[in-house]
C-alpha positions as MATLAB code, in Angstrom:
seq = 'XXXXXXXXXXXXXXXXXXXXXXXXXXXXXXXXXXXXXXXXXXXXXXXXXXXXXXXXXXXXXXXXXXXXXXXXXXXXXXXXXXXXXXXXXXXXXXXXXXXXXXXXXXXXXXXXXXXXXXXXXXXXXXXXXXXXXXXXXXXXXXXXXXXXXXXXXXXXXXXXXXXXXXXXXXXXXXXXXXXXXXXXXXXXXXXXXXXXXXXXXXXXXXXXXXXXXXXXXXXXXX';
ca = [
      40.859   -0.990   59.279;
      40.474    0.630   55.994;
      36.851    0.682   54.621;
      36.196   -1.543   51.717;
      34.226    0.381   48.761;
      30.763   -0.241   48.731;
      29.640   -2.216   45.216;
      27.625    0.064   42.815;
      24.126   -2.304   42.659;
      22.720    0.826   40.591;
      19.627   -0.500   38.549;
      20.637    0.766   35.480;
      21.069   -1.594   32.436;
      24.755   -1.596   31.417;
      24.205   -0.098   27.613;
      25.599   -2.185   24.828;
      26.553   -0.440   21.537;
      25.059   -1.726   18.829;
      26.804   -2.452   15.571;
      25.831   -0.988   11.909;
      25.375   -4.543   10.716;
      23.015   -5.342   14.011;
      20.805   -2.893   13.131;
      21.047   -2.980    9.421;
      19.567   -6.727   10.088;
      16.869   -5.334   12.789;
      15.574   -3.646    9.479;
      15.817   -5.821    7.509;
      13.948   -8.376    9.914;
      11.540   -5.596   10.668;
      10.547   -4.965    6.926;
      10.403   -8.711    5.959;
       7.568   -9.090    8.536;
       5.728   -6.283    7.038;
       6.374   -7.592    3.570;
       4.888  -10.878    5.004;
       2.329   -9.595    6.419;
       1.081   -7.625    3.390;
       1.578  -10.371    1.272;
      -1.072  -12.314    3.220;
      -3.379   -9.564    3.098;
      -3.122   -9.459   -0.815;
      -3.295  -13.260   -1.100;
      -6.615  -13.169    1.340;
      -8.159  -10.533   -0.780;
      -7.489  -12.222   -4.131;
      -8.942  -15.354   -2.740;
     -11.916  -13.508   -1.841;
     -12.474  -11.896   -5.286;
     -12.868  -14.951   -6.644;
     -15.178  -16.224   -4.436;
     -17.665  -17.261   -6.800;
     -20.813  -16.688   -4.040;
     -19.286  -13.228   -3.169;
     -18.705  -12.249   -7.053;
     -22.608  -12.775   -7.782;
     -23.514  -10.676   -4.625;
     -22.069   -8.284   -5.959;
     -23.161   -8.523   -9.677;
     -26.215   -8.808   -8.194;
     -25.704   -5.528   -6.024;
     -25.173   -3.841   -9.623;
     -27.867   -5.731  -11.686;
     -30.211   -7.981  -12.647;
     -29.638  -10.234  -15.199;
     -30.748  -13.458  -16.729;
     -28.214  -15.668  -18.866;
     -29.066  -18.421  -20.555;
     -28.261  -21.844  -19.150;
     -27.664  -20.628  -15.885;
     -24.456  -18.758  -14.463;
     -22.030  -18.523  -11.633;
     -19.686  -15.703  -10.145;
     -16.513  -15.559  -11.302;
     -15.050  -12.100   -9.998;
     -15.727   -9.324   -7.553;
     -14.138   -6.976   -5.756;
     -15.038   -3.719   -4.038;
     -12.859   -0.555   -5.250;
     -12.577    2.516   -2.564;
     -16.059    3.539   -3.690;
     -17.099    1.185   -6.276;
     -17.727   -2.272   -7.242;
     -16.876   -4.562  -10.171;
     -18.002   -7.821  -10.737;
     -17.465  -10.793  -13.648;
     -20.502  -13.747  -13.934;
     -19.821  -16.550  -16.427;
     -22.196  -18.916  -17.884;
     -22.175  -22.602  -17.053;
     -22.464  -23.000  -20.714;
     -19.141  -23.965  -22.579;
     -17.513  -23.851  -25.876;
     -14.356  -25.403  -26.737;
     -11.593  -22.890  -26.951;
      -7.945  -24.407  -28.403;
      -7.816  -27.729  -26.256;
      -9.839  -25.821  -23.644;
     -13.532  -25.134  -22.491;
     -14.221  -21.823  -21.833;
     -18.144  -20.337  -21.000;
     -19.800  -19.093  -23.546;
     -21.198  -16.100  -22.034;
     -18.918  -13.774  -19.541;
     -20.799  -10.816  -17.736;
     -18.768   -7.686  -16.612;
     -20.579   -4.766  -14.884;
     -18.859   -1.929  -12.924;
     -20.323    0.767  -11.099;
     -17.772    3.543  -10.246;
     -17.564    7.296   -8.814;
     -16.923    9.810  -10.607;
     -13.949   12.221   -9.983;
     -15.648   15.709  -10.040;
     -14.275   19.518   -9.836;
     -16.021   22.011   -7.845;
     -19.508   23.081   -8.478;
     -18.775   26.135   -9.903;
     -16.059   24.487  -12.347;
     -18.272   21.703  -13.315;
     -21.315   23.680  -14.237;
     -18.821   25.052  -16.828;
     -18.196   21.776  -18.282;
     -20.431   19.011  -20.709;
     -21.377   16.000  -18.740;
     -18.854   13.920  -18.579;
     -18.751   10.884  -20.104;
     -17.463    7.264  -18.516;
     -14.781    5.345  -19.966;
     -13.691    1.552  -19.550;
     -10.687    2.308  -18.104;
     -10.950   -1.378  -16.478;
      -9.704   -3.260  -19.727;
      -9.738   -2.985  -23.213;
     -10.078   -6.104  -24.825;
     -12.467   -8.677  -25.747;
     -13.384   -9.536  -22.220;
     -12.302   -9.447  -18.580;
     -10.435  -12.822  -19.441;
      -9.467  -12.596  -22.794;
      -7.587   -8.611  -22.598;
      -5.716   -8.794  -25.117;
      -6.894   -6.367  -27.992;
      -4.966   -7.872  -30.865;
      -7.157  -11.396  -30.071;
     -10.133  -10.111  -30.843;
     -10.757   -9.315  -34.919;
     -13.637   -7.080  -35.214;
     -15.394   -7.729  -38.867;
     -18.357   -5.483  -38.003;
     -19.436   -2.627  -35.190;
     -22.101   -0.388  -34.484;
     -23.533    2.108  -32.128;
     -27.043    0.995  -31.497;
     -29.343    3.296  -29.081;
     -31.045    0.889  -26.133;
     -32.844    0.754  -23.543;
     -30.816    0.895  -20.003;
     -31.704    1.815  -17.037;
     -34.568    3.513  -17.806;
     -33.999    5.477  -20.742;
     -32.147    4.901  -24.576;
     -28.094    4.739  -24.350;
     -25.435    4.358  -27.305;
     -24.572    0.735  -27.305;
     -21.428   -0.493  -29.026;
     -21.958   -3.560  -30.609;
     -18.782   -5.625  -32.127;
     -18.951   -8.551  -34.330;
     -15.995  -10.556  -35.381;
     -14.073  -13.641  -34.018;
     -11.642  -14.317  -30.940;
      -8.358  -16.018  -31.372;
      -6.444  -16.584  -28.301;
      -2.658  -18.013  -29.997;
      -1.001  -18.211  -33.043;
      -2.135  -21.055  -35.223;
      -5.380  -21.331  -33.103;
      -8.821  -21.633  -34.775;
     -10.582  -18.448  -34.353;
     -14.140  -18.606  -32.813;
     -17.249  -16.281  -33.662;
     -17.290  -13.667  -30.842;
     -20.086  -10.513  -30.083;
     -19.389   -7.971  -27.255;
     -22.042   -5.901  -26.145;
     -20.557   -2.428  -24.075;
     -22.836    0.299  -22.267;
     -20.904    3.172  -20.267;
     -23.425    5.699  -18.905;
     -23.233    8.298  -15.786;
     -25.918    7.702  -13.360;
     -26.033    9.741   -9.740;
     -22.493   10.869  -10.282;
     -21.670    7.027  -10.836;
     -20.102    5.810  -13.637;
     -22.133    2.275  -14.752;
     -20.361   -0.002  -17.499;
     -21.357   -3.321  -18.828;
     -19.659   -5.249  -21.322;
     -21.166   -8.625  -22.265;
     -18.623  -11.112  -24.296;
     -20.092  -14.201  -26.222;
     -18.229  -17.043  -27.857;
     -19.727  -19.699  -30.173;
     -22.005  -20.313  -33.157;
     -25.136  -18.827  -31.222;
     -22.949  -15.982  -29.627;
     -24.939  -13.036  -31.504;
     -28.221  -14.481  -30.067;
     -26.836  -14.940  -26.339;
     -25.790  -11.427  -26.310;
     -28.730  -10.282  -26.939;
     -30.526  -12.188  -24.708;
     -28.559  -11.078  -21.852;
     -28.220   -7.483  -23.054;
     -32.451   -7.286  -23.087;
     -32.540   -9.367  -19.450;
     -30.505   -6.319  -17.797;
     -32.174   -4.187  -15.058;
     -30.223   -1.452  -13.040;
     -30.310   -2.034   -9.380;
];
């Protein structure tokens, strides 16, 4: 009797080709997931910058400060290094159809990029810049809103010894057609430890000068 071949029960897995479009959709699958994934990331750490409890920790990290009629946190975040943070007042003023506080806090405390020893005893110290924004305040950026009628350097205390102090007068106007209202902005940039400190204090309203100063005089360096 003739032998009957033996079946091959070998344990490899028979290999499948796969097609261009399959794996043109295995990417595609693959980097939607990652998208996803980093898109929850971002959303969790924008919700957490504007957790108002977190924001004053760190304002209060940065600074002590006293505003009148009380405040809350409105912004904060923590920058490879440094730390920002934005307190508003629970005072209002009516803004177009809107309220709006009164009284926004921004201070920022960031590290300097430096050169080598030997090239930066070559150079002046360096002087910070608000690199952060550049207009009235951290919610109103726009510099075309904000009509300066006056400004001045003023030297002030801060942290311990006299600083240049820019000191803008004018008025805010946030649309076209919109009533403009009597804005002051107080801003301090100074290096400290190799740190870069900035505080700009924004105030709307008929007692805005006032309030700015208040708050500017309160201020204490952590």
């Amino acid at each position: 009797m003739t032998p009957q071949p033996m079946e091959d029960f070998s344990d490899d897995p028979v290999q499948y080709p796969v097609s261009i479009w399959e794996g043109i959709a295995i990417l595609g699958g693959a980097i939607l997931l990652i998208a996803a994934g980093l898109a929850g990331l971002g959303v969790k750490a924008l919700g957490n910058a504007f957790d108002s409890q977190r924001a004053e920790a760190i304002a209060q990290s940065l600074m002590d400060y006293d505003i009148p009629g009380g405040s809350k946190g409105f912004f904060g975040t923590n920058i490879g290094g440094g730390k920002m943070a934005v307190i508003t007042s629970n005072e209002m003023v009516p803004l177009e159809a809107q309220q709006t506080p009164a009284i926004e806090l921004f201070t920022a405390r960031m590290p300097l990029n430096r050169e080598t020893d030997t090239e930066a005893k070559s150079l002046p110290t360096p002087q910070p810049r608000n690199e952060l924004f550049s207009g009235f305040s951290f919610s109103y950026q726009d510099p075309a809103a904000f009509q300066i009628t006056q400004a001045q350097t003023e030297q002030k205390p801060f942290c311990g010894a006299l600083t240049p102090v820019e000191v803008q007068q004018g008025a805010l106007t946030i649309a076209g057609g919109a009533v403009p209202v009597s804005a002051v902005k107080y801003e301090v940039k100074r290096v400290l430890d190799d740190e870069s400190h900035i505080v700009v204090i924004s105030a709307l309203g008929d007692q805005a000068a006032q309030q700015a100063a208040a708050v500017f005089e309160s201020l204490q360096c952590e």
